[in-house]
C-alpha positions in Angstrom: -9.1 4.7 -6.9 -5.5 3.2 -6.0 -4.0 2.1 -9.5 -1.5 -0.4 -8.9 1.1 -1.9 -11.6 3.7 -4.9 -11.7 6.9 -3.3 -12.8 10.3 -4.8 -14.3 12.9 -4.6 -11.0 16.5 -4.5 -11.3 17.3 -7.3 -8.7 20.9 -8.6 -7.3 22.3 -11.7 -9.7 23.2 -13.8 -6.6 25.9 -15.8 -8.8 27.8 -12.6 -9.3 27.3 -10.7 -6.3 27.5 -14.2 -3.4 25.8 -13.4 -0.1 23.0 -11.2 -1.2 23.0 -10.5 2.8 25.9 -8.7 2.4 24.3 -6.5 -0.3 20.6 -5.3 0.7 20.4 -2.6 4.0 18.2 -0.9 6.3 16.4 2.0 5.1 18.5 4.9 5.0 17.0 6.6 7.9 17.8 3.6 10.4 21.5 3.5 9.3 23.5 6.1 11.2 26.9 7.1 12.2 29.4 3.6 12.9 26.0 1.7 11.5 26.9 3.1 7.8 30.4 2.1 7.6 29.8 -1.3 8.8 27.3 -1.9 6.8 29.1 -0.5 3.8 31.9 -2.5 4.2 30.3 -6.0 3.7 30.1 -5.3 -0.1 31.4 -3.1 -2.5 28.2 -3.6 -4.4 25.9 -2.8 -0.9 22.7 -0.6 -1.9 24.1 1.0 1.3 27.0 3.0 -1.1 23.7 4.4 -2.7 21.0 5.2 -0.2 23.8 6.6 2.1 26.8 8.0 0.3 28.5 10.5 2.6 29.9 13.6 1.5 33.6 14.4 1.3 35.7 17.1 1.6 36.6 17.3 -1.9 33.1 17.3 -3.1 31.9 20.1 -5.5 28.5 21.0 -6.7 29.2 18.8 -9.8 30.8 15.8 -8.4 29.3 15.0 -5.0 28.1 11.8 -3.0 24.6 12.2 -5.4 26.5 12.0 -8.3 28.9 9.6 -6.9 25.6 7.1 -6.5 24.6 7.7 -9.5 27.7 6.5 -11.0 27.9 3.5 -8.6 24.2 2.2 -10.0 25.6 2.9 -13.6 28.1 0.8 -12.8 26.5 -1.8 -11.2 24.1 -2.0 -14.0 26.8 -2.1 -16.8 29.0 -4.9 -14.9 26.2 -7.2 -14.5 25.6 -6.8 -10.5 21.9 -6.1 -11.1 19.8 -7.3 -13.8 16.9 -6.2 -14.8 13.9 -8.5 -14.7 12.4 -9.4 -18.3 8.5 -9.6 -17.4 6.3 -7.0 -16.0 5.8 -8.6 -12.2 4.8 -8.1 -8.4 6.7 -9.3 -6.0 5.9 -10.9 -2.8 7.8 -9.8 0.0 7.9 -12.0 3.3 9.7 -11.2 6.8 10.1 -14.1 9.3 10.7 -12.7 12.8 10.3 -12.9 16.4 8.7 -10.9 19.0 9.3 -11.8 22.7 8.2 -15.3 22.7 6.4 -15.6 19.2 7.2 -16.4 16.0 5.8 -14.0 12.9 5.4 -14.1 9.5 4.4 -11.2 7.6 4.0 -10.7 4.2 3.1 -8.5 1.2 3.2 -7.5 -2.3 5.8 -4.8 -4.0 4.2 -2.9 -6.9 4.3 0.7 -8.5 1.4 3.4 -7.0 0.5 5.9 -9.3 1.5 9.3 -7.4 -1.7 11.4 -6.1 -1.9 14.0 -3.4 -3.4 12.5 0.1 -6.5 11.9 -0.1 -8.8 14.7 1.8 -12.4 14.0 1.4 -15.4 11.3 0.9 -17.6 11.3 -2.3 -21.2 12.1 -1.8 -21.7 8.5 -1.5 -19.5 8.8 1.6 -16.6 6.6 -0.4 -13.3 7.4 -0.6 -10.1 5.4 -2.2 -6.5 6.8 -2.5 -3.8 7.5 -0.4 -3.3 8.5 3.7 -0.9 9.7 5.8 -1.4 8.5 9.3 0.9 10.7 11.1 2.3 14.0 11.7 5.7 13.7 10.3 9.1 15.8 11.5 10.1 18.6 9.6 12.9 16.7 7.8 14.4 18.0 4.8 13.6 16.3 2.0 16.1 18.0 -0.4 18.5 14.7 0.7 16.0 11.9 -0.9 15.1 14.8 -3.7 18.5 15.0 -4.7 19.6 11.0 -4.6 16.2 11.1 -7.3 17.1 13.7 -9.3 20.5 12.4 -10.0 19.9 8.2 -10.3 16.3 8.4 -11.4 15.6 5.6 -9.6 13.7 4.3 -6.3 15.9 2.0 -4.0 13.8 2.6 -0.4 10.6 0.7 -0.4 7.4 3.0 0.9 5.3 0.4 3.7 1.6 0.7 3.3 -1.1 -1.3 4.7 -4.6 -1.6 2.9 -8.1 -3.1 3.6 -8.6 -6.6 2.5 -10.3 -8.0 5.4 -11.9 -11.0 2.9 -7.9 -11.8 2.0 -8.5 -11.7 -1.8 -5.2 -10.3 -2.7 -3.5 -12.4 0.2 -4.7 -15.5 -1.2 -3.2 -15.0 -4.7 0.2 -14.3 -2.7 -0.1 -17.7 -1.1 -0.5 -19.5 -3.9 2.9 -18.0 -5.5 5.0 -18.5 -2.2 4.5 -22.0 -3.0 7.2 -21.8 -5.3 10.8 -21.2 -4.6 11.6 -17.5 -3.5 14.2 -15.7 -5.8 15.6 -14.1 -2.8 16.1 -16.1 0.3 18.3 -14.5 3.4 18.7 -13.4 7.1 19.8 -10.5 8.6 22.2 -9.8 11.4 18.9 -9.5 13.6 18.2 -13.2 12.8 15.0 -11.9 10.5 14.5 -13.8 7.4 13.7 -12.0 4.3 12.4 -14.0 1.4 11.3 -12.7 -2.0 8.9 -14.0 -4.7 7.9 -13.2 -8.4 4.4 -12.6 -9.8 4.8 -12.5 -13.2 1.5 -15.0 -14.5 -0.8 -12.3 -16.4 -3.6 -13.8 -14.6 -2.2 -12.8 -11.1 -0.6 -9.6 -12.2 -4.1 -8.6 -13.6 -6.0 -9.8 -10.3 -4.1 -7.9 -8.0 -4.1 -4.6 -10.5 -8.2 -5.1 -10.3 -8.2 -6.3 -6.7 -6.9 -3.3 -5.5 -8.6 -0.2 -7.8 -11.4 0.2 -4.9 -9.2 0.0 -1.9 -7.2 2.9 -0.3 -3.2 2.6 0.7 -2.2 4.1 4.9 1.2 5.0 4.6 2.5 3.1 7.4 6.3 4.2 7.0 7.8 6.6 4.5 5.8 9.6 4.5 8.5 11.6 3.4 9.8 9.3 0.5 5.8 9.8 -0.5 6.3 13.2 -0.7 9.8 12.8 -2.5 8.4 11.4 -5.0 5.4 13.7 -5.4 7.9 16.5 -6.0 9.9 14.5 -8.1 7.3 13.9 -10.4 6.5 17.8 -10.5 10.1 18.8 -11.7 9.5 15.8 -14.5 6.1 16.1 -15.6 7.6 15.0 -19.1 9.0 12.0 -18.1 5.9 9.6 -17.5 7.8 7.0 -15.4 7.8 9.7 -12.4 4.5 9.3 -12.6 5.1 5.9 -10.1 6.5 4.8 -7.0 7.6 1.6 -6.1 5.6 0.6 -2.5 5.5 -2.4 0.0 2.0 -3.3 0.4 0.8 -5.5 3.5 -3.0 -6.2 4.3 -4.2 -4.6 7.1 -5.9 -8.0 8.5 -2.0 -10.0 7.8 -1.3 -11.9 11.4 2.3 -10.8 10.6 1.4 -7.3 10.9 3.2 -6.1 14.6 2.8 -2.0 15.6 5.0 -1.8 18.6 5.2 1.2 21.1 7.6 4.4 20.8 8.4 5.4 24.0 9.3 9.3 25.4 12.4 10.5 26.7 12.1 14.0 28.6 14.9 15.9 28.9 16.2 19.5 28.9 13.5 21.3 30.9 14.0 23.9 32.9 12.7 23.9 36.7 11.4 19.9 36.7 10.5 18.9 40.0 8.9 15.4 40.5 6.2 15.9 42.8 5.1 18.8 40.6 4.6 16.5 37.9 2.5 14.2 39.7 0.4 16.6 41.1 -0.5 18.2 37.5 -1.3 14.7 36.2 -3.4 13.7 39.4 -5.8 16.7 37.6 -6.8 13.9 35.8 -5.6 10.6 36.1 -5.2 8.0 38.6 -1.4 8.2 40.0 0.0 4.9 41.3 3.4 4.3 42.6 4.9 1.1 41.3 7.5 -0.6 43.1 9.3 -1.6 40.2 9.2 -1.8 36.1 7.6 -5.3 36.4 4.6 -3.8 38.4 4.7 -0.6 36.4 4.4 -2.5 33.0 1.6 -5.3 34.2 -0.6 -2.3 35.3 0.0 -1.0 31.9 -0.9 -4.0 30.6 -4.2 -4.7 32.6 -5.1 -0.9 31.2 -4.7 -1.8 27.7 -6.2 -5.5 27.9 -9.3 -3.7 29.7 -9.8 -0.7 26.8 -8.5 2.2 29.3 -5.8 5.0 28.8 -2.8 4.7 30.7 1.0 5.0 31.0 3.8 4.2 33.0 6.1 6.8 34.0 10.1 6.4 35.5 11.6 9.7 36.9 15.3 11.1 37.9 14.0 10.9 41.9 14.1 6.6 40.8 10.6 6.6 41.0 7.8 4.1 38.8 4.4 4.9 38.7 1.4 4.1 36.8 -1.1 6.6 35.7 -5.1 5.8 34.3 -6.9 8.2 32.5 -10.1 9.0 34.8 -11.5 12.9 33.3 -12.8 11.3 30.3 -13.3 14.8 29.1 -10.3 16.5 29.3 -9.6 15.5 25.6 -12.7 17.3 24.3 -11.3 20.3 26.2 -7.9 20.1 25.2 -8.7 18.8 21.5 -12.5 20.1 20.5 -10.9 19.7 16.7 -10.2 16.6 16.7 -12.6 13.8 16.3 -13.6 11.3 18.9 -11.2 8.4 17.4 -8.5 11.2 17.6 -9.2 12.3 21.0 -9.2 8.8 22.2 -5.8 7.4 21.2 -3.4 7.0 24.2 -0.7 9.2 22.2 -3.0 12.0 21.5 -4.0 12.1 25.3 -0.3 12.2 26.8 0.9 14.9 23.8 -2.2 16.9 25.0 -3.2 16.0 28.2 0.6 15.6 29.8 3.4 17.0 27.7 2.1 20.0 27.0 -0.2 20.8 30.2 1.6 19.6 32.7 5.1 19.5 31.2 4.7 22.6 28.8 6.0 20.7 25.9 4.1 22.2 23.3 4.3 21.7 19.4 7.2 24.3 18.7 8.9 22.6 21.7 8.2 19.1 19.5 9.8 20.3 17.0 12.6 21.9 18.7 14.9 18.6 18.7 14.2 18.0 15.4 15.9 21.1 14.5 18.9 21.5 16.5 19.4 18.0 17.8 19.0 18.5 21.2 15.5 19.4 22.3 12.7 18.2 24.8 11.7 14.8 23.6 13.7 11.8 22.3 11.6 8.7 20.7 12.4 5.2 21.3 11.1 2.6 20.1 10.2 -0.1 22.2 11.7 -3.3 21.1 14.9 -4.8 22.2 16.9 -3.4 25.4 15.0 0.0 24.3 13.7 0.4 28.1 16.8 -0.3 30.1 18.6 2.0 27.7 16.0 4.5 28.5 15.8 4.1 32.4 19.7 4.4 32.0 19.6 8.1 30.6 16.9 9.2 33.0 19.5 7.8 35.6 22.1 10.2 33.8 20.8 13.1 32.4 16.8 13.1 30.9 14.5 14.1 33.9 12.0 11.0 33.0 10.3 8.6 30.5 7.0 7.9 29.9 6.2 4.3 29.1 3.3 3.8 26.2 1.3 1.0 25.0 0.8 0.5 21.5 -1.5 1.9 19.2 -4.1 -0.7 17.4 -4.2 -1.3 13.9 -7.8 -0.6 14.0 -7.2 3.1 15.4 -4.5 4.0 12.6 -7.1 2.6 9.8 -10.0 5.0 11.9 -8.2 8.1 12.0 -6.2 7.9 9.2 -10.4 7.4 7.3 -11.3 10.6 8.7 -8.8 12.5 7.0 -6.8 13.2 10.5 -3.1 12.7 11.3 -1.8 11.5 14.8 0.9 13.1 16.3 4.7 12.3 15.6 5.9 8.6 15.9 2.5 7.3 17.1 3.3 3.9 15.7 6.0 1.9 15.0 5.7 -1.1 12.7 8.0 -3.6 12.7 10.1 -5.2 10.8 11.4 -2.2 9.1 11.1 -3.1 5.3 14.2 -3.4 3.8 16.5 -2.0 1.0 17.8 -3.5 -2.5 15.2 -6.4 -3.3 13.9 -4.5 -5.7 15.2 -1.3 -7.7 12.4 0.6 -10.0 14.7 2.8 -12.6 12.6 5.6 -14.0 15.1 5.8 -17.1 
């Protein structure tokens, strides 16, 4: 079962702090280099100073940027620039935002999880509830988020899931509390509005607690604060708050819900030649040389509309193509573990069929970047000027990039329900869920 619980969130008191804006962030992990200090220096009360205090030269192991955080909270607590909410609630979270020509809404609900491991296996009924990774993840090091825990005991970063609710039960209680003013109301400097609700009637708070005990949670973003908070709660088995974590839940079915592509960036390989590419994909695609992005990106399109696999590819000789997957069975060569939802997911086929056979980028050589900072493959996400800035450093240094269509909801909700994980940044969901709405202190 997935037990879910209304909680009592430390919040921003907009009267004290002014543009709450100014305040919130990105998740940690989106906020790098020049990104940290700018966002930083919009408020000296920004859940930035938290999620992303930087060491200094002076630190020591007893006064360092984790202990520094830990003092700002305290602080921030004490002077009255969060408050703590006085009812047990859930919180609906909304996101206006745009994608090419559309407007979105998506929205969802922020509650407490109790922590259990992934979930592994059916019942003998052939049931299952719990919780799912959906991808592999990078070997990050966790001891970063582990030690921001262990020192302010709280949860800033929000965990995105998305769960089965294809009737809408849960949506519809969500509904009917947007209809009042939000507590939180503001846009980012990417023009997306974030808006933020209470549910604190008991009625609600209990339907959504009830709603959700037979459903199961796909961790859609945040694997790794998942697991932070699993070992977290091992190091403080006394302490029954860690038994929680605060996560962003959106219904699978929401129209809001957007899963845009993450493109691949090849560089660093020794001996690429062009036409040797091609030929070792012709194997088994359909190779197609595209006069331009525009014709290279339509074809993919047509692919995708139509069901098929396919890809668009731009090399260092200034060369477009399109390629269509036409040995159906190279997968169950390539992949005879995996299972037929697996082995039919465009990512899966270009990690197995292209970057590794053809290119010989195999798993260690995956994992190679993430451990140096240099390696074979860079991941972009495909949203904004993400493709020019890709064609650009295939123009400069990378050897090529290989264009993918997105993966469908309905594929992440099939593999992740047979117990399977696709490979590294398979999906990317967008709008990243944000920072500092909420704050769950565990003492």
């Amino acid at each position: 079962m997935v037990r879910v619980v209304p909680f009592k969130a430390y919040r921003y008191d907009g009267k004290k702090v002014g543009d709450l804006s100014r305040a919130v962030a990105p998740p940690y992990d989106v906020m790098k280099g020049k990104k940290v200090d700018e966002i930083q220096a919009l408020s000296p009360v920004s859940i930035a100073w938290v999620t992303k205090n930087k060491p200094r030269d002076d630190d020591t192991p007893t006064s360092d940027r984790y202990t520094r955080a830990e003092e700002l909270l305290n602080r921030w607590i004490a002077d009255g620039d969060l408050i703590q909410d006085g009812e047990e609630s859930f919180y609906v979270y909304g996101q206006d935002f745009k994608i090419e020509d559309r407007t979105l809404f998506r929205f969802g609900f922020i509650g407490l999880i109790e922590l259990e491991e992934f979930a592994k296996e059916k019942d003998s009924s052939g049931k299952f509830s719990g919780v799912l990774q959906h991808e592999e993840t990078l070997p990050k090091d966790i001891e970063d988020r582990l030690n921001l825990s262990r020192n302010t005991m709280a949860q800033f970063g929000q965990i995105f899931v998305i769960y089965p609710d294809h009737e809408g039960s849960v949506d519809a209680i969500l509904e009917k509390n947007m209809e009042a003013d939000p507590v939180m109301d503001l846009v980012d400097d990417q023009s997306i509005r974030h808006r933020l609700w209470k549910i604190s009637s008991e009625d609600d708070v209990s339907a959504i607690t009830d709603l959700m005990e037979d459903k199961y949670a796909i961790i859609a973003d945040g694997h790794h604060r998942y697991k932070t908070a699993l070992a977290l709660r091992k190091e403080n088995m006394d302490i029954d708050s860690t038994r929680f974590r605060m996560l962003t839940f959106v219904n699978m079915s929401n129209p809001g819900l957007v899963i845009l592509p993450t493109h691949r960036l090849v560089q660093n390989l020794e001996d690429f030649h062009p036409e040797q590419v091609l030929e070792g994909m012709r194997e088994n695609f359909t190779v197609k040389a595209q006069d331009d992005q525009g014709a290279m990106f339509a074809e993919m399109e047509r692919l995708f509309k139509e069901g098929k696999h396919g890809f668009g590819l731009f090399m260092n000789d200034g060369s477009f193509h399109s390629m269509e997957l036409v040995n159906n069975k190279v997968m169950d060569e390539l992949r005879p573990d995996a299972s037929r939802e697996l082995r039919d997911l465009d990512v899966a086929i270009l990690h197995s069929a292209i970057l590794d056979r053809v290119l010989g980028i195999d798993k260690e050589k995956l994992l190679h970047g993430t451990m140096t900072g240099g390696g074979y493959v860079v991941y972009v996400k495909g949203i904004g000027d993400a493709v020019e800035g890709a064609i650009k450093a295939v123009k400069g240094t990378a050897q090529a990039v290989f264009f993918m269509n997105p993966t469908r909801g309905e594929e992440v909700e099939a593999v992740s329900t047979n117990f399977e994980c696709m490979p590294q940044k398979s999906t990317f969901f967008h709008p990243k869920v944000w920072t500092g709405f909420t704050i769950n202190k565990l003492r």
